[in-house]
N, CA, C and O atoms as a GROMACS GRO file, in nm:
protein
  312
    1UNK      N    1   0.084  -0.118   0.000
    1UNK     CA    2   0.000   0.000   0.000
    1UNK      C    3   0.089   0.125   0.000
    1UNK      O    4   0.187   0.141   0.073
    2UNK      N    5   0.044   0.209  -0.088
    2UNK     CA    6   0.104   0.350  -0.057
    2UNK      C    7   0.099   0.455   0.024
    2UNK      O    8  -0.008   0.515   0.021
    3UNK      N    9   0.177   0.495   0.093
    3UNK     CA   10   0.171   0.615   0.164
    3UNK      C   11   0.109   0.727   0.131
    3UNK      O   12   0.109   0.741   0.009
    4UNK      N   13   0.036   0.845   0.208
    4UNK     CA   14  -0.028   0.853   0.125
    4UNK      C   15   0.011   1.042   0.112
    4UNK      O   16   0.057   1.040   0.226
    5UNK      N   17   0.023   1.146   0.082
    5UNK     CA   18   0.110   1.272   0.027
    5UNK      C   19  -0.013   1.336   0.039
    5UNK      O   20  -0.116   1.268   0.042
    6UNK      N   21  -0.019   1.488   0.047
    6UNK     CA   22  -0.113   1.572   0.042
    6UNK      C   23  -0.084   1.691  -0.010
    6UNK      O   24  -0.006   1.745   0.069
    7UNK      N   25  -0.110   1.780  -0.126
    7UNK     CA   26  -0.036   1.889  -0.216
    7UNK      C   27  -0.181   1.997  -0.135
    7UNK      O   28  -0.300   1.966  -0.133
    8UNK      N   29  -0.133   2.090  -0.091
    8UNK     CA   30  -0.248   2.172  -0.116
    8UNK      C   31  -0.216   2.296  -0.192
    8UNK      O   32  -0.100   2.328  -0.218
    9UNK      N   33  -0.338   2.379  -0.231
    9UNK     CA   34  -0.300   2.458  -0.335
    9UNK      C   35  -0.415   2.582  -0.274
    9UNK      O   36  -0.478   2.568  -0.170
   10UNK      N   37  -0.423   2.707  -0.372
   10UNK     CA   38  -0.521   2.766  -0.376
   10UNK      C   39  -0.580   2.804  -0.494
   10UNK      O   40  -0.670   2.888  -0.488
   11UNK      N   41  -0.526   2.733  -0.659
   11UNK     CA   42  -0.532   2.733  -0.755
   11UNK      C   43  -0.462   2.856  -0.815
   11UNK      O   44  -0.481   2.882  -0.934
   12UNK      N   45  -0.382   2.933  -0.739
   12UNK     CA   46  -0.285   3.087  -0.818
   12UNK      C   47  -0.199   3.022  -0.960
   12UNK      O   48  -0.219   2.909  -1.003
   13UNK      N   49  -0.131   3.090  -1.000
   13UNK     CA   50  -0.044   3.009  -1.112
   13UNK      C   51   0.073   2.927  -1.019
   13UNK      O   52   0.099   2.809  -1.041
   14UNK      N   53   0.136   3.003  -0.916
   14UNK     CA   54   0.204   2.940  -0.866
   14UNK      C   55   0.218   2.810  -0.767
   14UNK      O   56   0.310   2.737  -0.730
   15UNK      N   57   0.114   2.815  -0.750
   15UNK     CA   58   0.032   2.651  -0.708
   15UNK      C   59  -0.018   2.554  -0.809
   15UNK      O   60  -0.028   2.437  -0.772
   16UNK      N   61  -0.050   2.581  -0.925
   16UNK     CA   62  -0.073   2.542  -1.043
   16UNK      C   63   0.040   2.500  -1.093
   16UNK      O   64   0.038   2.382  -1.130
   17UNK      N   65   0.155   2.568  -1.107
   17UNK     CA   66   0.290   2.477  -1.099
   17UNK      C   67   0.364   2.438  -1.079
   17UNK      O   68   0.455   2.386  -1.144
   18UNK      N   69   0.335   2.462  -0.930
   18UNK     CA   70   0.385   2.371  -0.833
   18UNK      C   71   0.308   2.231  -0.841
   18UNK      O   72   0.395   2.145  -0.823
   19UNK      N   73   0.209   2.183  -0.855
   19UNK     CA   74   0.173   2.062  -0.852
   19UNK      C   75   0.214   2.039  -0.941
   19UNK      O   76   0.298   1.950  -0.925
   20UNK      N   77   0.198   2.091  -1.110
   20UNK     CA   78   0.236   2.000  -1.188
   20UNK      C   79   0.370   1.928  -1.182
   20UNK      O   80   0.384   1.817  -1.235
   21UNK      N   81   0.475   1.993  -1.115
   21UNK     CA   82   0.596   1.948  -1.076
   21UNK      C   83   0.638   1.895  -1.022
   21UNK      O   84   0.729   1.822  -1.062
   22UNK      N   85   0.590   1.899  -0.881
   22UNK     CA   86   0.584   1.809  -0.796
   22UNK      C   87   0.482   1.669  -0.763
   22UNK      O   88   0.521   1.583  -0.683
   23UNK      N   89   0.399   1.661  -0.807
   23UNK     CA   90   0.266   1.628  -0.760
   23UNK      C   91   0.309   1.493  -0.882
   23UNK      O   92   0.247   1.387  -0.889
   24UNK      N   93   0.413   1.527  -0.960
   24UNK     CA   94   0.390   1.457  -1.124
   24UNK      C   95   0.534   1.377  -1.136
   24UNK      O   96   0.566   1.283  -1.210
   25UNK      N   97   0.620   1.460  -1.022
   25UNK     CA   98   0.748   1.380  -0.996
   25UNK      C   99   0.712   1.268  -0.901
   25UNK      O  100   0.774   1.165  -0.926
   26UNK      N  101   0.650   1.262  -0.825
   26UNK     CA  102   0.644   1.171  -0.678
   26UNK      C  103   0.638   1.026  -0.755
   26UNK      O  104   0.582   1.041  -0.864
   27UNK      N  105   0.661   0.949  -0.743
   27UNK     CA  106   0.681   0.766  -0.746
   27UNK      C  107   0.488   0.745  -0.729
   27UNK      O  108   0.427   0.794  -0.633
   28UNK      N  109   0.446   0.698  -0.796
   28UNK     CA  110   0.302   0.632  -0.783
   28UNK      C  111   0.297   0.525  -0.702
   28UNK      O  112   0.210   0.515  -0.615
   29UNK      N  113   0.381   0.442  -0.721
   29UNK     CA  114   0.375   0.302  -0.666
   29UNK      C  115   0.442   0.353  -0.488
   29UNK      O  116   0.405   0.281  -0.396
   30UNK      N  117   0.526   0.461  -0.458
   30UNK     CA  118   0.515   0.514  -0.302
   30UNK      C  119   0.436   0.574  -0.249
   30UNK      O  120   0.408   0.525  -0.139
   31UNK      N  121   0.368   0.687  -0.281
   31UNK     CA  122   0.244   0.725  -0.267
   31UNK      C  123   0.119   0.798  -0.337
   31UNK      O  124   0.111   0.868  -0.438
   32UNK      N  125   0.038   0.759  -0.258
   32UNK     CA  126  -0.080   0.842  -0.344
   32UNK      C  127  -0.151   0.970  -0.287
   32UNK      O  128  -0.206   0.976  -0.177
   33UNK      N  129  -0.142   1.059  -0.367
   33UNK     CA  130  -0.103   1.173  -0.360
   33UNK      C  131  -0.275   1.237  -0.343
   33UNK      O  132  -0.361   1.178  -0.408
   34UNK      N  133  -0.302   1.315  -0.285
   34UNK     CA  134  -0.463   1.350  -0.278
   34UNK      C  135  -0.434   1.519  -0.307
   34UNK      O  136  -0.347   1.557  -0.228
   35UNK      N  137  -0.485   1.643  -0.406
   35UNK     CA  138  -0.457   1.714  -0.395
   35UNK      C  139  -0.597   1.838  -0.368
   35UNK      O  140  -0.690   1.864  -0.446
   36UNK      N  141  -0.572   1.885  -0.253
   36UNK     CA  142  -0.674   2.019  -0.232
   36UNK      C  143  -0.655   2.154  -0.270
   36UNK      O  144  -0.544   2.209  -0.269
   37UNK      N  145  -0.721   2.188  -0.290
   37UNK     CA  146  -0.807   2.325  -0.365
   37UNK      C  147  -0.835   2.389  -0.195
   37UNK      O  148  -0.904   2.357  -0.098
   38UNK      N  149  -0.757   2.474  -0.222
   38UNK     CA  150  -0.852   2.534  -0.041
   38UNK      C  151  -0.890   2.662  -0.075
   38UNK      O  152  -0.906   2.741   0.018
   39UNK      N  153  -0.903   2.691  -0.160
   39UNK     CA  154  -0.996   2.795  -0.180
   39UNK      C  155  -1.152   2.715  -0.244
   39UNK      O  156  -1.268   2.755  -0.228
   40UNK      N  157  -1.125   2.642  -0.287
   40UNK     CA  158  -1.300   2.561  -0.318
   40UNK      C  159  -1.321   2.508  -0.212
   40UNK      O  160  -1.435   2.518  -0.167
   41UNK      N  161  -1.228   2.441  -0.141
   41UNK     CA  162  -1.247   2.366   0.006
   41UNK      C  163  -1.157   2.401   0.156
   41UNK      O  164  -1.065   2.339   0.209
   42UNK      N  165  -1.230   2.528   0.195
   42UNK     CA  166  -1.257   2.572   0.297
   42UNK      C  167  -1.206   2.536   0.408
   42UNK      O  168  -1.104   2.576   0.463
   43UNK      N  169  -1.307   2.430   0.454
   43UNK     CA  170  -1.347   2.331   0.528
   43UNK      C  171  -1.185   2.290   0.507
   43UNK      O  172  -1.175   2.225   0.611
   44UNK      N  173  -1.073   2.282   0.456
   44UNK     CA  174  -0.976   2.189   0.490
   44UNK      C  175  -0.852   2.261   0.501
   44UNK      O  176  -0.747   2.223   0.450
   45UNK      N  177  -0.865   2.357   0.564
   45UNK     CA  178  -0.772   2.471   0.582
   45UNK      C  179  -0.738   2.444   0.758
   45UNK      O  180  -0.628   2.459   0.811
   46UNK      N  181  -0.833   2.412   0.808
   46UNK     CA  182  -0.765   2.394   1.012
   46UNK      C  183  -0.654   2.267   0.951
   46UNK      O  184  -0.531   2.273   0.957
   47UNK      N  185  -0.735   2.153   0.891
   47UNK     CA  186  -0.676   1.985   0.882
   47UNK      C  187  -0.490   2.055   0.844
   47UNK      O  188  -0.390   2.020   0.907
   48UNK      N  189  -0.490   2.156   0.725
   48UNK     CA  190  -0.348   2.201   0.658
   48UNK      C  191  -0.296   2.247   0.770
   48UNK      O  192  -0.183   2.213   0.806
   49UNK      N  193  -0.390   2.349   0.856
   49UNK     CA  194  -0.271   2.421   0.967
   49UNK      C  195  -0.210   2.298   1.034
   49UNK      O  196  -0.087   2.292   1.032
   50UNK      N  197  -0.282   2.190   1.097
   50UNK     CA  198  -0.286   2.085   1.199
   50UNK      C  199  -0.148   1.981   1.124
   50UNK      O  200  -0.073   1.900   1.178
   51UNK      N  201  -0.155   2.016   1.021
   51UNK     CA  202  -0.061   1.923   0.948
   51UNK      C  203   0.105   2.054   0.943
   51UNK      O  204   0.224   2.023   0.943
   52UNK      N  205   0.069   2.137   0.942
   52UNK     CA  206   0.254   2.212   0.935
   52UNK      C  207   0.218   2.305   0.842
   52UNK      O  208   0.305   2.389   0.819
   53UNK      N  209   0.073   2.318   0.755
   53UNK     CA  210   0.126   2.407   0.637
   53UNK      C  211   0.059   2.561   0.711
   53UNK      O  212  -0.042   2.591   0.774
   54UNK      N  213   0.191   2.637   0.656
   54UNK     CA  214   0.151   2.779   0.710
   54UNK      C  215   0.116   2.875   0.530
   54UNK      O  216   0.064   2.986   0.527
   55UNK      N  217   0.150   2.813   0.425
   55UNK     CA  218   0.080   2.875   0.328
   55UNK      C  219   0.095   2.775   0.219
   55UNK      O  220   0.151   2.668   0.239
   56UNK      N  221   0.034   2.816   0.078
   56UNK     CA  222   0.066   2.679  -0.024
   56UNK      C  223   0.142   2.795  -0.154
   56UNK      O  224   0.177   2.913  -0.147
   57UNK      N  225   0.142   2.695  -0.265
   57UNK     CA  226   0.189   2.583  -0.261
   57UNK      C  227   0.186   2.478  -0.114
   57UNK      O  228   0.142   2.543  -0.019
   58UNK      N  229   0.216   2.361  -0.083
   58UNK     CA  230   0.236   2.306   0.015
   58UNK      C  231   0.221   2.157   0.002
   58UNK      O  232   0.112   2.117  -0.039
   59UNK      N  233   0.330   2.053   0.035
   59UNK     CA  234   0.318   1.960   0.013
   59UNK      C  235   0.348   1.837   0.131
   59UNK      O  236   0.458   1.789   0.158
   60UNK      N  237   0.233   1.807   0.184
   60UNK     CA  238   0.265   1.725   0.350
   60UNK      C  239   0.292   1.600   0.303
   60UNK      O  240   0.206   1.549   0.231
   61UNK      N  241   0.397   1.537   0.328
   61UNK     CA  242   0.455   1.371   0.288
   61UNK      C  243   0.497   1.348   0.418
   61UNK      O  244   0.547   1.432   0.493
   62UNK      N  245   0.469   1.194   0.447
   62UNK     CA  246   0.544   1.140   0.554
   62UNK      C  247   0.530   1.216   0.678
   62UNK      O  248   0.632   1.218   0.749
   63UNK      N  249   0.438   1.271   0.716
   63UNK     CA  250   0.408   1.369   0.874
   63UNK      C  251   0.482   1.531   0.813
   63UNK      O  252   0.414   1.612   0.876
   64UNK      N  253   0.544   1.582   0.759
   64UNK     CA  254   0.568   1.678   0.748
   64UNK      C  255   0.577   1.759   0.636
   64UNK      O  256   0.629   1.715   0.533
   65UNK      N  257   0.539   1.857   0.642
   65UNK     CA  258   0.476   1.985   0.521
   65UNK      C  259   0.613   2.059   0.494
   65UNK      O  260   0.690   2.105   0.578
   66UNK      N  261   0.625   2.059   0.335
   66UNK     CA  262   0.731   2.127   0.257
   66UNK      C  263   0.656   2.228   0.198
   66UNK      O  264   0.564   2.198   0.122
   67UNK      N  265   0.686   2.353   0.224
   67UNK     CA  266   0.629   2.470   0.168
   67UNK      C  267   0.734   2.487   0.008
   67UNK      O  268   0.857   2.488   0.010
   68UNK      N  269   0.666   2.497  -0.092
   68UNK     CA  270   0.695   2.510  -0.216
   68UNK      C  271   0.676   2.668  -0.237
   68UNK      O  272   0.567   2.725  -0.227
   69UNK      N  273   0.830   2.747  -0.276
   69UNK     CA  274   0.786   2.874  -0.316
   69UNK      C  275   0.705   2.940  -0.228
   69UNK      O  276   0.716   2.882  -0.119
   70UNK      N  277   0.617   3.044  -0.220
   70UNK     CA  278   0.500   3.139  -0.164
   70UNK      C  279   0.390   3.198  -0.223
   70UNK      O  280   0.400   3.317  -0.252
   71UNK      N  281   0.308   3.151  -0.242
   71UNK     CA  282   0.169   3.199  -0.311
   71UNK      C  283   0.080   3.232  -0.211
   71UNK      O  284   0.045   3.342  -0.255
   72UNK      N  285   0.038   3.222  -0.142
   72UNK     CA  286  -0.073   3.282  -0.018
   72UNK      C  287  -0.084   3.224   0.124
   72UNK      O  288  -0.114   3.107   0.148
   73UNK      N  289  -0.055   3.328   0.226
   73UNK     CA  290  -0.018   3.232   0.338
   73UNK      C  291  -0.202   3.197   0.325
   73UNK      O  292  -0.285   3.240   0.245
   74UNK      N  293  -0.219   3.084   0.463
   74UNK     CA  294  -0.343   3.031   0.461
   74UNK      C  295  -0.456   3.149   0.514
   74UNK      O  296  -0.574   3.154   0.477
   75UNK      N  297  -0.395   3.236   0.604
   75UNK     CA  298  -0.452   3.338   0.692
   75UNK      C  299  -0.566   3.474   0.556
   75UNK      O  300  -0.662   3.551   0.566
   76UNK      N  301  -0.471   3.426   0.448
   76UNK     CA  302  -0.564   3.504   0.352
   76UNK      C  303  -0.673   3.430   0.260
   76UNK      O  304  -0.739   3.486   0.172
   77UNK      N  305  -0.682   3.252   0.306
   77UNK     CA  306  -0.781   3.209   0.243
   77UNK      C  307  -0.911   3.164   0.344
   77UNK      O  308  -1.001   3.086   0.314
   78UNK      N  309  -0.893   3.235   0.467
   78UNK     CA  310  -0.986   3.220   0.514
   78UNK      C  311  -1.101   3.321   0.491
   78UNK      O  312  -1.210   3.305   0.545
   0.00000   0.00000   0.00000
């Protein structure tokens, strides 16, 4: 079974390619990758803080969040 990765985004350009880059490098067969929209989904912005991410781009693998670049801390998608 794969581990499982979490990209969040807020759909800017710079989250836009940041996933494609990252999200498109990761190994399939290590994990599977789930990616959020937190500006369509709201609701999953505490779960990102609770996880390490303080803005996105943002990519939580293995318990801990790699901030990619800077596109919007989270405090402005609430």
């Amino acid at each position: 079974m794969a581990d499982k990765a979490v990209f969040y985004h807020a759909g800017c350009p710079v989250c836009v390619e940041a996933e494609r880059r990252f999200v498109d490098a990761l190994d399939g067969d290590r994990y599977s990758v789930e990616v959020v929209h937190l500006g369509e989904q709201k609701d999953r912005i505490d779960e990102a803080e609770r996880a390490g991410v303080k803005s996105v781009p943002a990519l939580v693998i293995d318990g801990s969040a790699y901030h990619i670049n800077h596109g919007v801390d989270l405090s402005a998608l609430r």
